[in-house]
TORKOL-4160 file (C-alpha; in steps of 0.2 Angstrom, whole numbers, padded with zeros to 4 digits, m for minus):
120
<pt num="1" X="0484" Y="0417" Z="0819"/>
<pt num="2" X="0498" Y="0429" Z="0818"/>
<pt num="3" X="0512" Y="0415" Z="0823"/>
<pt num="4" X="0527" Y="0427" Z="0818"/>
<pt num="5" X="0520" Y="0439" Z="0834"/>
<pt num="6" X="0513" Y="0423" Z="0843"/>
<pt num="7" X="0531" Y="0416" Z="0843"/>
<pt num="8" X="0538" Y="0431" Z="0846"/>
<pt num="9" X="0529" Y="0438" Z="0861"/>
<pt num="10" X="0526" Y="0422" Z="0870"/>
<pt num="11" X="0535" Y="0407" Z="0866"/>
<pt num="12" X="0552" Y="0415" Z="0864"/>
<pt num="13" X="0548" Y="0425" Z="0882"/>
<pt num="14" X="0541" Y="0411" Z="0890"/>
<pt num="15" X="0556" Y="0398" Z="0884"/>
<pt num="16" X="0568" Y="0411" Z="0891"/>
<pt num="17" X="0559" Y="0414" Z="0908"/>
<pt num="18" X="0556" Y="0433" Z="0902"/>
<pt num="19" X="0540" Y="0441" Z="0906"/>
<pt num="20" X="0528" Y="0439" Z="0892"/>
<pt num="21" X="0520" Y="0453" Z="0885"/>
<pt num="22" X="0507" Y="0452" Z="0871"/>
<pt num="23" X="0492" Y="0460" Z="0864"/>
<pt num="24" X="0478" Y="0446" Z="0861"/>
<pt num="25" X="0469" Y="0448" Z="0844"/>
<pt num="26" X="0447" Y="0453" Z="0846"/>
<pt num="27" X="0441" Y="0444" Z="0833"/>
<pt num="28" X="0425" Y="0453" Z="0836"/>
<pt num="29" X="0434" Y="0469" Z="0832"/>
<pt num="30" X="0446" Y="0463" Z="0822"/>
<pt num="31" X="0457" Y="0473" Z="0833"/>
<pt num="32" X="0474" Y="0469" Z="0844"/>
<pt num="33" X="0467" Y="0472" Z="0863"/>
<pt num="34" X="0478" Y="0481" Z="0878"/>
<pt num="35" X="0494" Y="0474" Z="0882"/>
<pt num="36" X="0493" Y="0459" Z="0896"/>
<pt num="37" X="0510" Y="0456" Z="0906"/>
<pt num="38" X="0512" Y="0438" Z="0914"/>
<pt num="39" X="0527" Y="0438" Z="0924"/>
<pt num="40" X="0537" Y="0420" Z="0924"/>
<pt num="41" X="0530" Y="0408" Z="0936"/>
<pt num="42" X="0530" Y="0390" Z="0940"/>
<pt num="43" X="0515" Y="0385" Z="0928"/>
<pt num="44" X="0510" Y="0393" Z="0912"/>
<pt num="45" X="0494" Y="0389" Z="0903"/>
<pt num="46" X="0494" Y="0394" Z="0885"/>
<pt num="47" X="0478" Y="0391" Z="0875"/>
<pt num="48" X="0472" Y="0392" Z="0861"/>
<pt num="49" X="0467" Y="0381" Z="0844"/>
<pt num="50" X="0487" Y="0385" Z="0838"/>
<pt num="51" X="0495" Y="0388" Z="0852"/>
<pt num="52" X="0506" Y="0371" Z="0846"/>
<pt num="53" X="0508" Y="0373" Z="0831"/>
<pt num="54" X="0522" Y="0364" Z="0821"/>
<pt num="55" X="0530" Y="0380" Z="0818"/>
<pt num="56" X="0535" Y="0383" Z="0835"/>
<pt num="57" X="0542" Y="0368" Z="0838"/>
<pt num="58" X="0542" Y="0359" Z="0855"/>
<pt num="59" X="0545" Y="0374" Z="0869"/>
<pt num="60" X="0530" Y="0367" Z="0880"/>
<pt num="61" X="0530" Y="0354" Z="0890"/>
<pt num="62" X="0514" Y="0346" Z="0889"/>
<pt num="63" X="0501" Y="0351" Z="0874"/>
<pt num="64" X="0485" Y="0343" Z="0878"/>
<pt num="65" X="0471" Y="0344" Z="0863"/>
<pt num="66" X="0454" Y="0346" Z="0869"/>
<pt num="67" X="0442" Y="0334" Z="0860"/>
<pt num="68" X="0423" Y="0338" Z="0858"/>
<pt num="69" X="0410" Y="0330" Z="0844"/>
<pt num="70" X="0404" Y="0341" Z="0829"/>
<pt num="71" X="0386" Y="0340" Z="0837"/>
<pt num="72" X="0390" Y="0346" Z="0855"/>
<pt num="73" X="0403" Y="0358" Z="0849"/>
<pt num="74" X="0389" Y="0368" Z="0836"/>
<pt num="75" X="0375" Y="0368" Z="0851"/>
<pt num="76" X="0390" Y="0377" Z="0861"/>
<pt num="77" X="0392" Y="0388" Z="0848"/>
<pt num="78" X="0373" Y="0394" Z="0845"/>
<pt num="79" X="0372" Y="0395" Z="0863"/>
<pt num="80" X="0385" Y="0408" Z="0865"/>
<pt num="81" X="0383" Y="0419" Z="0851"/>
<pt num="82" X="0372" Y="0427" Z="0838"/>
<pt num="83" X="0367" Y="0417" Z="0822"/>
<pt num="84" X="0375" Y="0428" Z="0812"/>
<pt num="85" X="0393" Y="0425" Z="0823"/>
<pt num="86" X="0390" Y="0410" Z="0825"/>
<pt num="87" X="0388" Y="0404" Z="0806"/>
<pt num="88" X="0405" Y="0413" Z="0803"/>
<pt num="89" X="0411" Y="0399" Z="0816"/>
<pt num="90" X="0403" Y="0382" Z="0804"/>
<pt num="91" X="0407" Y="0392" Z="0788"/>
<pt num="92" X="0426" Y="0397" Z="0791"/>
<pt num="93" X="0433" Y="0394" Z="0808"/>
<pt num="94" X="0427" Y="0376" Z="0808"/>
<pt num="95" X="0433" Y="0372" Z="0792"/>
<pt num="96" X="0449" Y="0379" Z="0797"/>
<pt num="97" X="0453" Y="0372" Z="0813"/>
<pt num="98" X="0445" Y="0353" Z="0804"/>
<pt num="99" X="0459" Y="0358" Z="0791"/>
<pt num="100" X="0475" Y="0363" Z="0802"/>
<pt num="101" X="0470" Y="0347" Z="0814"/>
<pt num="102" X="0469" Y="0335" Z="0798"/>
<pt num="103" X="0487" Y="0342" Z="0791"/>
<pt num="104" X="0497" Y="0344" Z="0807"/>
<pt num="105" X="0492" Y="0328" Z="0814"/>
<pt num="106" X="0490" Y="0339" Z="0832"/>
<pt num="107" X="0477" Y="0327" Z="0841"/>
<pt num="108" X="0493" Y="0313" Z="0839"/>
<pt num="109" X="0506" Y="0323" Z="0843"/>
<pt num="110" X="0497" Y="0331" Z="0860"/>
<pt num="111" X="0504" Y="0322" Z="0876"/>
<pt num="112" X="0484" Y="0322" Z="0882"/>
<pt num="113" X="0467" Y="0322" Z="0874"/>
<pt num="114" X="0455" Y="0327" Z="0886"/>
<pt num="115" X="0436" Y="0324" Z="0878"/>
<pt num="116" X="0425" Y="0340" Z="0882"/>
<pt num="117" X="0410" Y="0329" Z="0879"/>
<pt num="118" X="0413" Y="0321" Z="0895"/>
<pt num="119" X="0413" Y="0335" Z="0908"/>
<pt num="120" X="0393" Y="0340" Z="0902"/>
C-alpha cells in the first residue's frame, strides 16, 4: 500500500468533508487506474486489507475486519483467478496480510468482525 497517497487522498479529504479524489492502484498492471471522485455524503465505505491502518489513525468511525478461514479463503481464490495469480496470492499477499494482522493487532482493534464463512 502507498499509505503516504492513501492518506493523503482519502482519509485527509474524507475527514475534512472534501471530495475525495484518488487513483486506485491495478495490481494486475501494476498501474495507477483513472481518477474516481466521490463527493461527501452521509456514508462512506472504504475498504480495503489497510484501509485502518495504525498509521492513519482513528478518522473513521467504525472499522469492521472481515474474517474468513484459510481453507475457504484459498478455494475463493483459485476460483477467481488463474493458478499462476493465484499462487502470487498464498505465496506473497497472504503472508503479508497474515503478517500486518499478527503486528497491528487489527481483528482487535476493529469495532466489528463479521465472519465471511457464514454468508456461504
Amino acid at each position: 500500500i502507498d499509505r503516504e497517497r492513501f492518506f493523503e487522498e482519502v482519509v485527509l479529504s474524507l475527514a475534512s468533508g472534501d471530495t475525495v479524489r484518488y487513483r486506485p492502484f491495478d495490481c494486475h498492471t501494476q498501474t495507477l487506474g483513472e481518477e474516481i471522485t466521490v463527493a461527501p455524503g452521509g456514508l462512506t465505505v472504504v475498504e480495503g486489507v489497510y484501509s485502518t491502518h495504525t498509521s492513519f489513525g482513528r478518522y473513521f468511525d467504525i472499522s469492521v475486519f472481515l474474517d474468513i478461514d484459510a481453507e475457504y479463503q484459498k478455494q475463493r481464490i483459485i476460483k477467481r483467478n488463474s493458478p499462476q495469480f493465484a499462487n502470487r496470492f498464498f505465496n506473497e499477499w497472504i503472508p503479508f496480510e497474515n503478517a500486518y494482522f499478527d503486528g497491528t493487532d487489527i481483528k482487535k482493534r476493529s469495532d466489528l468482525v463479521i465472519n465471511v464463512d457464514a454468508f456461504e
